[in-house]
C-alpha positions as a LaTeX table, in Angstrom:
\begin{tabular}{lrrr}
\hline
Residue & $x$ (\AA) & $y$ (\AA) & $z$ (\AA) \\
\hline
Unk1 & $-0.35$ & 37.49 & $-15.60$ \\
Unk2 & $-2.29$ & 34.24 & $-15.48$ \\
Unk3 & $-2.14$ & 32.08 & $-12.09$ \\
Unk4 & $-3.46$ & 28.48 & $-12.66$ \\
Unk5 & $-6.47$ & 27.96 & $-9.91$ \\
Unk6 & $-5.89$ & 26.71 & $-6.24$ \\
Unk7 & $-7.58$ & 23.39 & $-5.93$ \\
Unk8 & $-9.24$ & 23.26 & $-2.56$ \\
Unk9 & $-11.68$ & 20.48 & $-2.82$ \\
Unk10 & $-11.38$ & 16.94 & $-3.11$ \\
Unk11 & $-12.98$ & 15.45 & $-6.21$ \\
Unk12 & $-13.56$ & 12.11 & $-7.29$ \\
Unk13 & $-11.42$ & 11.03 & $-10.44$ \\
Unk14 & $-13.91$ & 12.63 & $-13.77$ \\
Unk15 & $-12.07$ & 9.12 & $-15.35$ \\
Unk16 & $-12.59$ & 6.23 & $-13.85$ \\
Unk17 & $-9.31$ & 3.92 & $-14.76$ \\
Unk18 & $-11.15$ & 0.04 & $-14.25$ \\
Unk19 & $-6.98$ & $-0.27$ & $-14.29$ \\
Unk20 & $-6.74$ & 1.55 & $-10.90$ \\
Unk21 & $-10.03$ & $-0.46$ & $-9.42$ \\
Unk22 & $-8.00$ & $-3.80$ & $-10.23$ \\
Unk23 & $-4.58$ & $-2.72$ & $-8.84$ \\
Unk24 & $-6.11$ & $-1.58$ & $-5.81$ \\
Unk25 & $-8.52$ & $-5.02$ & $-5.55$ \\
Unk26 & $-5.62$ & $-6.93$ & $-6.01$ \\
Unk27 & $-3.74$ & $-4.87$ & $-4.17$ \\
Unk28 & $-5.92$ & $-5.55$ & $-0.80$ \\
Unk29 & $-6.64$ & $-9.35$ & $-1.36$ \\
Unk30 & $-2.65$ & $-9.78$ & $-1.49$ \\
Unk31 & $-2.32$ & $-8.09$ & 2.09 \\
Unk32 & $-5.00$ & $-9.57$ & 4.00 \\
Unk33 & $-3.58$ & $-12.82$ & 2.66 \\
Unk34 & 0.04 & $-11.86$ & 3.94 \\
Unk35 & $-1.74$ & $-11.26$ & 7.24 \\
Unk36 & $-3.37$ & $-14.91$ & 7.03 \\
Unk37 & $-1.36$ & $-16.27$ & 9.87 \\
Unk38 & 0.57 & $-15.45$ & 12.93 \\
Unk39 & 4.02 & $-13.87$ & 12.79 \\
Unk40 & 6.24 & $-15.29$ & 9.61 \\
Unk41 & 9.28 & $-17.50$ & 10.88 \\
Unk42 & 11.79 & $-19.96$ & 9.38 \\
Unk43 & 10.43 & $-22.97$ & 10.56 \\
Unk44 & 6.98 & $-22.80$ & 9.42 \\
Unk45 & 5.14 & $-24.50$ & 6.76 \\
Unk46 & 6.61 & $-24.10$ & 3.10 \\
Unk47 & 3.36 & $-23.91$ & 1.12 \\
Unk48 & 2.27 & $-21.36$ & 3.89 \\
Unk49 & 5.07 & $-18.95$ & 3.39 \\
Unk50 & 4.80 & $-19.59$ & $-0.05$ \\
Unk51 & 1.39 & $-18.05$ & $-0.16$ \\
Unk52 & 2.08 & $-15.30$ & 2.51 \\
Unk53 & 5.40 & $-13.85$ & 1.14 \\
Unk54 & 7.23 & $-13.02$ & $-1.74$ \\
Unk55 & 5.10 & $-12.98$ & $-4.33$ \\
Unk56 & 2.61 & $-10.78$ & $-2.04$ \\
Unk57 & 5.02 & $-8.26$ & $-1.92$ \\
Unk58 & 3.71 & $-5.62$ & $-4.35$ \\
Unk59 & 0.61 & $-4.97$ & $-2.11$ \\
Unk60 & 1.60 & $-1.93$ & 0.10 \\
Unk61 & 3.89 & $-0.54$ & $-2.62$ \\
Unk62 & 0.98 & $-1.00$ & $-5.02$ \\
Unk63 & $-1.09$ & 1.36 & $-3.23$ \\
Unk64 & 1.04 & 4.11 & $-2.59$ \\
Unk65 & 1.59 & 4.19 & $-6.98$ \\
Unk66 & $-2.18$ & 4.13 & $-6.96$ \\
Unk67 & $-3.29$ & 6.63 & $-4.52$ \\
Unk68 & $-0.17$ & 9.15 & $-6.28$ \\
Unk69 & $-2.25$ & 8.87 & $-9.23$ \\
Unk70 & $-5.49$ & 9.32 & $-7.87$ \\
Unk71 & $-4.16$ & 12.49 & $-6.00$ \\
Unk72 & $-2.72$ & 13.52 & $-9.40$ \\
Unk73 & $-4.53$ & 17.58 & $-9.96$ \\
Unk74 & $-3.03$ & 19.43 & $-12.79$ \\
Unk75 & $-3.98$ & 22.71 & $-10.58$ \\
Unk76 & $-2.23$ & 23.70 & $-7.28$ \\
Unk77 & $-3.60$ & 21.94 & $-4.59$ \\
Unk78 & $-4.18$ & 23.81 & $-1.70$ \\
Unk79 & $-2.90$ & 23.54 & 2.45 \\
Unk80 & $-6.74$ & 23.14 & 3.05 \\
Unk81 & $-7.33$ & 20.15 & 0.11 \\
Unk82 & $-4.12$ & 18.58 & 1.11 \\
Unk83 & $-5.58$ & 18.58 & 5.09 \\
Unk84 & $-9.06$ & 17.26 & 3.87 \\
Unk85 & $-7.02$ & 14.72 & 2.39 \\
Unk86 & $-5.33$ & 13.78 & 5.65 \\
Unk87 & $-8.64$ & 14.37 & 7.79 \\
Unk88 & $-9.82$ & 11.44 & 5.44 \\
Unk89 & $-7.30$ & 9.31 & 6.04 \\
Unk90 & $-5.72$ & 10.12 & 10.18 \\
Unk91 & $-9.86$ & 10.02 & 10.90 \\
Unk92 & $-10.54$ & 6.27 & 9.74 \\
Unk93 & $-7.11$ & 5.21 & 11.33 \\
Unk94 & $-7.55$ & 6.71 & 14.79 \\
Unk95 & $-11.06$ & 5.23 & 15.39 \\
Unk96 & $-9.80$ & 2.04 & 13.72 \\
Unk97 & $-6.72$ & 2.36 & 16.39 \\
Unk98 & $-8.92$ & 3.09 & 19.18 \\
Unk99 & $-11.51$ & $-0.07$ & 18.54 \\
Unk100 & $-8.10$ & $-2.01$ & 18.16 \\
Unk101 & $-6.60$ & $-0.70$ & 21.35 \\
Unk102 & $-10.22$ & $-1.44$ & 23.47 \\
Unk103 & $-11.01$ & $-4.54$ & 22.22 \\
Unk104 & $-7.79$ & $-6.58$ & 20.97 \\
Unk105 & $-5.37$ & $-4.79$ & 23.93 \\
Unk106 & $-3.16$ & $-3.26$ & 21.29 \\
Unk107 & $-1.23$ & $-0.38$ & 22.61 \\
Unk108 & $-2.51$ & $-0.57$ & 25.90 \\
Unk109 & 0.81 & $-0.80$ & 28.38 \\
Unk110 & 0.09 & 2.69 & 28.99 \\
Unk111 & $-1.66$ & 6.18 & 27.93 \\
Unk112 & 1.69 & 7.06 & 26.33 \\
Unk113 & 2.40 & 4.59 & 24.80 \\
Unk114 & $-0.70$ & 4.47 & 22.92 \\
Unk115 & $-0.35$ & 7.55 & 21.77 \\
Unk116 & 3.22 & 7.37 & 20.64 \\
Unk117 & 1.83 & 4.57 & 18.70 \\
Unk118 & $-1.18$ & 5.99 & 17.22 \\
Unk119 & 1.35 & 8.75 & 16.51 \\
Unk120 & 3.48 & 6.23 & 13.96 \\
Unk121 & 1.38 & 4.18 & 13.00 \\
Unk122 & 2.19 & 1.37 & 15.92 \\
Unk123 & $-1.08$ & 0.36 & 17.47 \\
Unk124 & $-1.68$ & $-2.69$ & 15.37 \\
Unk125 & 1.77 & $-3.41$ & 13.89 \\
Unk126 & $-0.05$ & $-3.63$ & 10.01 \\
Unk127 & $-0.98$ & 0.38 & 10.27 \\
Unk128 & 2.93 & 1.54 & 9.56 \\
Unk129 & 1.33 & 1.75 & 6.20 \\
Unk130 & $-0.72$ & 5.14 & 7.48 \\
Unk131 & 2.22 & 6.64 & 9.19 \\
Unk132 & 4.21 & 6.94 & 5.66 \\
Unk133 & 1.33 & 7.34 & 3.91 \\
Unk134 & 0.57 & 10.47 & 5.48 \\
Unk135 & 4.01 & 11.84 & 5.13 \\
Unk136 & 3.00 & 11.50 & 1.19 \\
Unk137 & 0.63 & 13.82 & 1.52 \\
Unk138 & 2.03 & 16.76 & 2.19 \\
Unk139 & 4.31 & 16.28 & $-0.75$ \\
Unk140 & 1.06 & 16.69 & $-3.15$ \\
Unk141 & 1.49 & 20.69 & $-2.38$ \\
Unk142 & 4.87 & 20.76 & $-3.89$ \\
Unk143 & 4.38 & 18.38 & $-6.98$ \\
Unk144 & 1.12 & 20.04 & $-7.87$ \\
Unk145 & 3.45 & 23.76 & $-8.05$ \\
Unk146 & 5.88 & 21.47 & $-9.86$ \\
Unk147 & 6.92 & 21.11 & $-13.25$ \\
Unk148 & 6.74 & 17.19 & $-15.27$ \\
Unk149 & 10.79 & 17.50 & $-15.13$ \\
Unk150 & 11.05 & 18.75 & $-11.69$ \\
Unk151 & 8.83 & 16.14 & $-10.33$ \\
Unk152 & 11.34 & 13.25 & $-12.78$ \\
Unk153 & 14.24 & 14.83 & $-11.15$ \\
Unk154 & 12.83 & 14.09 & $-7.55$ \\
Unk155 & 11.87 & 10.81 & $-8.21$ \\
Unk156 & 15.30 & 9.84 & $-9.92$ \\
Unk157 & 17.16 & 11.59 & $-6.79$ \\
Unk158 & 14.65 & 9.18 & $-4.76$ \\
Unk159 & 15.61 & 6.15 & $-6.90$ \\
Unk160 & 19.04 & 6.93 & $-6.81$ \\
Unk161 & 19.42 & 6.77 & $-2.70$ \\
Unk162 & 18.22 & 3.38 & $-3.24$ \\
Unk163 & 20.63 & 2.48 & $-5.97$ \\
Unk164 & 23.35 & 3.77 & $-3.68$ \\
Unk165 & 22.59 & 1.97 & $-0.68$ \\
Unk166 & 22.07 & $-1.42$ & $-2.76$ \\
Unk167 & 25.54 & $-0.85$ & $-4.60$ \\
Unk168 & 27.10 & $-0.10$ & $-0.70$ \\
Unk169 & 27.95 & 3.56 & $-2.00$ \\
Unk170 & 25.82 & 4.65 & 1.00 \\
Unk171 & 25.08 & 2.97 & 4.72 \\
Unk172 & 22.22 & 1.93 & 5.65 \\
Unk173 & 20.01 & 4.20 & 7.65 \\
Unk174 & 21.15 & 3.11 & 11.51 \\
Unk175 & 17.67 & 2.73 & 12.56 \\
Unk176 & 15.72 & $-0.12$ & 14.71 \\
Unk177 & 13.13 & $-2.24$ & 12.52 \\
Unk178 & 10.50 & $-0.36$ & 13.81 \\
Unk179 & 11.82 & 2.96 & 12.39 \\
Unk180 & 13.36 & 1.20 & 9.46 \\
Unk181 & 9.94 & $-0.13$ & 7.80 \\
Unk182 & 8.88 & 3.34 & 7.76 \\
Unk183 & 11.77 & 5.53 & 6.54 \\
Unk184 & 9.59 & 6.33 & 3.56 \\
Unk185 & 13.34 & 6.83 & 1.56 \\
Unk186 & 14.91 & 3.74 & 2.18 \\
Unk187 & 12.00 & 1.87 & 1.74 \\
Unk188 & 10.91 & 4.31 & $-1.29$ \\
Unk189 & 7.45 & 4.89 & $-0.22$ \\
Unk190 & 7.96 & 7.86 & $-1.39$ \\
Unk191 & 8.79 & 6.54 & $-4.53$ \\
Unk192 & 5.85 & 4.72 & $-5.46$ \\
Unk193 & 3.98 & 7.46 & $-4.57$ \\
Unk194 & 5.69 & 10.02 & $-7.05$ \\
Unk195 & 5.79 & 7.28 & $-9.45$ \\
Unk196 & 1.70 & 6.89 & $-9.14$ \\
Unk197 & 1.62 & 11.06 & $-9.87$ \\
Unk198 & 4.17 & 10.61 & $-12.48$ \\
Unk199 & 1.85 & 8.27 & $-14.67$ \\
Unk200 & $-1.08$ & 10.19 & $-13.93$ \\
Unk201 & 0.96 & 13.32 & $-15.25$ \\
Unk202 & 2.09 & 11.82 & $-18.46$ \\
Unk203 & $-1.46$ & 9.63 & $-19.31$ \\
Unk204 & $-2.32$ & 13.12 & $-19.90$ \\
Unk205 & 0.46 & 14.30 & $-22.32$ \\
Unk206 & 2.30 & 11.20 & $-23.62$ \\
Unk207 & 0.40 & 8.07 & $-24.88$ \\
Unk208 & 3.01 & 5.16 & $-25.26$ \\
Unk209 & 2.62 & 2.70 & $-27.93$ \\
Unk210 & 0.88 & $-0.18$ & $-27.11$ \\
Unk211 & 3.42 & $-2.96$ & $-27.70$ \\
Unk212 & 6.38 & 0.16 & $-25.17$ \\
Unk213 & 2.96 & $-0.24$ & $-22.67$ \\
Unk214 & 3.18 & $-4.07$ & $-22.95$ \\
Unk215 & 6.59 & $-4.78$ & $-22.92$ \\
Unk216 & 7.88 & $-2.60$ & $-20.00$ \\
Unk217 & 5.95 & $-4.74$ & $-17.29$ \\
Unk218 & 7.46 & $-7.90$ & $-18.77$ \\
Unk219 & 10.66 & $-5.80$ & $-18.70$ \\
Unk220 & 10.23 & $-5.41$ & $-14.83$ \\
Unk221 & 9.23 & $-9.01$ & $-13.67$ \\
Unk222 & 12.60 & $-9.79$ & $-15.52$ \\
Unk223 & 14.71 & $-7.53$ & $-13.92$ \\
Unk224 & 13.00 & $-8.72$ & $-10.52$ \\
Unk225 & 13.47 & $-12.27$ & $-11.48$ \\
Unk226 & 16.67 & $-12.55$ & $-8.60$ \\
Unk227 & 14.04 & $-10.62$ & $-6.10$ \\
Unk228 & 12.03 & $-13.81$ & $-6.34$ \\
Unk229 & 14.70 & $-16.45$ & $-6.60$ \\
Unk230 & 15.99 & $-15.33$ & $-3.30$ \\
Unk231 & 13.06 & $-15.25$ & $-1.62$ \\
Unk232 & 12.34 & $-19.17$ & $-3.04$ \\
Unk233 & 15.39 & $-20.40$ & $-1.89$ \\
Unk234 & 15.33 & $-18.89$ & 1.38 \\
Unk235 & 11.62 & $-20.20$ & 2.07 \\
Unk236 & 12.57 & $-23.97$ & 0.84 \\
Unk237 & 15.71 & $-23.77$ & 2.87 \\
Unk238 & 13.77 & $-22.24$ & 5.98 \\
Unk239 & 15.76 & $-19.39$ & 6.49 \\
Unk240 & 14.43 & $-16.03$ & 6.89 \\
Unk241 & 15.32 & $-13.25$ & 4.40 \\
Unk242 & 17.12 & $-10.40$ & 6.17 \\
Unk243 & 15.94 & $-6.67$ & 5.22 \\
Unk244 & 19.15 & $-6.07$ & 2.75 \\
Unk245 & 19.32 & $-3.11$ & 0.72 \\
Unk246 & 19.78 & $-5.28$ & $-2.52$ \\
Unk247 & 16.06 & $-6.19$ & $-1.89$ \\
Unk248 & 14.41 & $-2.88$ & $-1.66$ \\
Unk249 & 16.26 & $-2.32$ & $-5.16$ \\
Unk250 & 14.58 & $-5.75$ & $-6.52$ \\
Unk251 & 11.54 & $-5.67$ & $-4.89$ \\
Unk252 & 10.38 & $-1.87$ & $-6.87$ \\
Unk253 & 11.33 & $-3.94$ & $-10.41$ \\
Unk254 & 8.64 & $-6.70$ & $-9.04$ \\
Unk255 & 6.23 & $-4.12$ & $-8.10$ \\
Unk256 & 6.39 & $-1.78$ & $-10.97$ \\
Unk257 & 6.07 & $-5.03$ & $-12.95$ \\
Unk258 & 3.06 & $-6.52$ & $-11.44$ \\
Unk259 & 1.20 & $-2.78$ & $-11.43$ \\
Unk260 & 1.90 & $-2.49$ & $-14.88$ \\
Unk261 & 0.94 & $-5.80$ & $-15.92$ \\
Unk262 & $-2.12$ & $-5.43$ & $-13.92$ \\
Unk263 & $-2.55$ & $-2.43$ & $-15.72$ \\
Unk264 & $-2.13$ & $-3.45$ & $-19.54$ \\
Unk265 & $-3.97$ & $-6.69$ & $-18.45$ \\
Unk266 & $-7.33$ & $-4.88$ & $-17.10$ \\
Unk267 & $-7.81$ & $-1.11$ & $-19.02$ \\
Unk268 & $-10.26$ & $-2.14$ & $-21.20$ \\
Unk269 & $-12.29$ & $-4.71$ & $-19.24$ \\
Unk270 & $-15.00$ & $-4.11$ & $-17.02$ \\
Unk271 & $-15.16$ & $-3.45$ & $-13.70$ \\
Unk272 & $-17.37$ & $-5.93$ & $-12.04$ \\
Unk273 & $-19.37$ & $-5.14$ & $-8.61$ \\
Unk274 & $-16.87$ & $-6.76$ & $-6.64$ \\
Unk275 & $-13.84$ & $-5.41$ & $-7.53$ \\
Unk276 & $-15.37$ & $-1.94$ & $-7.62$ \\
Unk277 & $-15.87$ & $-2.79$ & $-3.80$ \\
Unk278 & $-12.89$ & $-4.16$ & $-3.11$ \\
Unk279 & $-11.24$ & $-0.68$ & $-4.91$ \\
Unk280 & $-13.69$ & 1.46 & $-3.32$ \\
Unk281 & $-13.59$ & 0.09 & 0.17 \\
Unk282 & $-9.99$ & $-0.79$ & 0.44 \\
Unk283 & $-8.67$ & 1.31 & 3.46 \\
Unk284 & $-12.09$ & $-0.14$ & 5.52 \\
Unk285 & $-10.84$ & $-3.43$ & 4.22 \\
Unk286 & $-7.33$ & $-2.84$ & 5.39 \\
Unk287 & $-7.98$ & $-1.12$ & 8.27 \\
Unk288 & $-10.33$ & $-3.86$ & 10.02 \\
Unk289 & $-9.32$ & $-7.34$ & 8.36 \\
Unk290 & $-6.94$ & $-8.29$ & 11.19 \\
Unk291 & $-8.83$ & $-7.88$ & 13.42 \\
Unk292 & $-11.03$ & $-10.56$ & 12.54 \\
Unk293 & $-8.17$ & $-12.25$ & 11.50 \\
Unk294 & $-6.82$ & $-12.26$ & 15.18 \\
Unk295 & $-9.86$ & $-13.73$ & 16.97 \\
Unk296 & $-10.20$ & $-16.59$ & 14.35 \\
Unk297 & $-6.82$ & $-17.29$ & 14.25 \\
Unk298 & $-6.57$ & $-19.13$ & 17.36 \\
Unk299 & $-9.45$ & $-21.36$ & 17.31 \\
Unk300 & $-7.67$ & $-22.62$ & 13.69 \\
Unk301 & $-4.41$ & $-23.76$ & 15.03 \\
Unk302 & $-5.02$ & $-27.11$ & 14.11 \\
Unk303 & $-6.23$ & $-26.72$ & 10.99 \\
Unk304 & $-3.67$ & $-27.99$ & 7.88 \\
Unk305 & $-1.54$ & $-24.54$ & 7.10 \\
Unk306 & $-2.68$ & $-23.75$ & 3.28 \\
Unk307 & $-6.69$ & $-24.15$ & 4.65 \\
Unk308 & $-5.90$ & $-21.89$ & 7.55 \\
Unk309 & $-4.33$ & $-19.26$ & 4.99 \\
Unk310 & $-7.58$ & $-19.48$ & 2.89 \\
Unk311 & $-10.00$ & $-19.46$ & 6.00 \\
Unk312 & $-8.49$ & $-16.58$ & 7.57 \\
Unk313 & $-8.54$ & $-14.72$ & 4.09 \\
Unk314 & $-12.15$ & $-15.37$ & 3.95 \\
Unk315 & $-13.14$ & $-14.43$ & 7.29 \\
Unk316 & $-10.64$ & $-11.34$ & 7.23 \\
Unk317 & $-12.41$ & $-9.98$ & 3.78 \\
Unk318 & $-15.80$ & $-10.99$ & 4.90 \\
Unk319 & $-15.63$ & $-9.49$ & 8.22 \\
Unk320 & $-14.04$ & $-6.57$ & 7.03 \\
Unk321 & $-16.59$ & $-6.20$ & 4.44 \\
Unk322 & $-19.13$ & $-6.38$ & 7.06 \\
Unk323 & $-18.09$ & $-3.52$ & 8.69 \\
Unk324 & $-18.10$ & $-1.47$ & 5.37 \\
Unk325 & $-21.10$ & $-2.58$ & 4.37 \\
Unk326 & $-22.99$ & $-1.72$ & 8.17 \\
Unk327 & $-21.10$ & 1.67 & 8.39 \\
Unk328 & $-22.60$ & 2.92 & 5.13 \\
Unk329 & $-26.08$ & 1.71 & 5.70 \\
Unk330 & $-25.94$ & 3.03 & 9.34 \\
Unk331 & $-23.63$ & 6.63 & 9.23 \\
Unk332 & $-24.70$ & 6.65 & 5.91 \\
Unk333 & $-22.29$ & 9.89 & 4.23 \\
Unk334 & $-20.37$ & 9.79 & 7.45 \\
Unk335 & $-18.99$ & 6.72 & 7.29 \\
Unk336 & $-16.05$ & 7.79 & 4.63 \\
Unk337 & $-15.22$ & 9.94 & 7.25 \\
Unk338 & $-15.18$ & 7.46 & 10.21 \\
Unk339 & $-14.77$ & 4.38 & 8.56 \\
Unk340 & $-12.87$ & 5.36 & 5.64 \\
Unk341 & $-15.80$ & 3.98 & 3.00 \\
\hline
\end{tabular}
């Protein structure tokens, strides 16, 4: 009887998608602009929450239906590929967490709770993204033992909860913020992520036509026209938008739209030198952009509110970048490891 291979390594992608390299560029220039600023709040600036909400909402999302195709392996993936894969990731985070927790006094009350924050993702308030993300992970050992329509079913079961709770069929989860942001079901992280594997699954069994390819983005940004309405009328009317389930529901529409257009937009061009950085270095980019962010940010107070958005964009990406750019010339190989690039 023939057993399909245990995948124990982690390979680069054999095809590089230039589509992937622009979702995940764009991807990373929308959050460290959401991050461009202090806290979001009703009374502040219109053109500045213009630029820092809303429409930056498919960043996080878009990355979770990127890295599910990247992890895409049509062999069983092994307990020991799936823990280099989280040895790559919990690494970068923890020294990230640590340099946070020294030098900014994030997570510092006490010993505990630093830990319980490292722990979910808590140190700096930005890394909930790494707490769900590695909860994806270990879900790459079932869909790589799963079949296409096994994998379809869990994703519609996924995408049903979140019908359910939008239509008030089902409560909301009764959790704090904190918590809330990263239940990875109500918030469908896990979703995206399936969704990423799901495409990578079918690129390599089903080619869509191109005008079905074209059309279903569109299709999306339509269907997550409200999403966007809302948020507009609740930023000109200063009034902050309130978690509702209705918006979890509307806000996968916008991001499925703007990864797919993104996608139909980009396939065939090529990938320049700085996007291939901004793809390649993304989780450095992530991981240390606030922090620059956070010293500049007070000695810019007075600046007008768009210029401070574009300043602290700039100095987050280019100090970021920095540190990517030093780590591999210093640690050379090691710096994936500890730097996550």
């Amino acid at each position: 009887m023939n057993q399909k291979k245990v995948n124990t390594t982690v390979p680069e992608p054999r095809d590089r998608r230039a589509d992937i390299d622009y979702i995940k560029a764009v991807a990373i220039l929308a959050v460290v602009i959401m991050h461009a600023g202090g806290p979001i709040h009703a009374g502040m600036d219109v053109g500045e929450r213009f630029m820092r909400q809303a429409w930056v909402n498919f960043h996080v999302p878009s990355f979770f239906v990127a890295s599910g195709f990247l992890y895409y392996r049509p062999d069983p993936i092994s307990w020991a590929g799936i823990g280099s894969r989280a040895v790559r990731l919990l690494v970068p985070y923890t020294v990230a967490s640590i340099l946070a927790a020294l030098f900014l006094g994030h997570g510092t009350a006490t010993l505990t709770d630093f830990f319980y924050r490292l722990a979910t993702g808590g140190v700096v308030p930005i890394y909930y993204f790494v707490f769900d993300f590695a909860l994806c992970i270990p879900l790459l050992w079932l869909l790589s033992r799963s079949s296409g329509k096994v994998v379809w079913a869990i994703w519609a079961c996924l995408y049903a909860y979140v019908i359910a709770i939008a239509a008030g069929w089902l409560s909301t989860p009764r959790l704090g913020f904190y918590w809330l942001a990263r239940d990875p079901f109500y918030q469908f992280w896990f979703g995206y992520f399936i969704a990423g594997w799901l495409v990578a699954y079918k690129s390599r069994s089903l080619v869509l036509p191109h005008w079905v390819s074209k059309m279903l983005p569109l299709l999306f940004l339509g269907a997550a026209a409200p999403y966007l309405y809302l948020w507009t009328q609740m930023i000109i009317e200063h009034e902050m938008l309130q978690p509702l389930p209705m918006r979890i529901l509307l806000k996968s529409f916008y991001v499925f739209g703007v990864v797919g257009l993104i996608s139909v937009a980009t396939t065939s061009l090529r990938v320049p030198g700085v996007v291939r950085f901004l793809s390649e270095a993304s989780f450095t980019l992530y991981l240390y952009h606030h922090a620059f962010q956070a010293v500049a940010r007070p000695h810019l107070l007075d600046v007008a509110p768009m210029l401070r958005v574009v300043l602290l964009t700039t100095i987050g990406i280019a100090g970021a970048s920095i540190v990517a750019l030093v780590g591999r010339r210093t640690l050379g190989t090691r710096s994936r490891l500890l730097l996550g690039w």
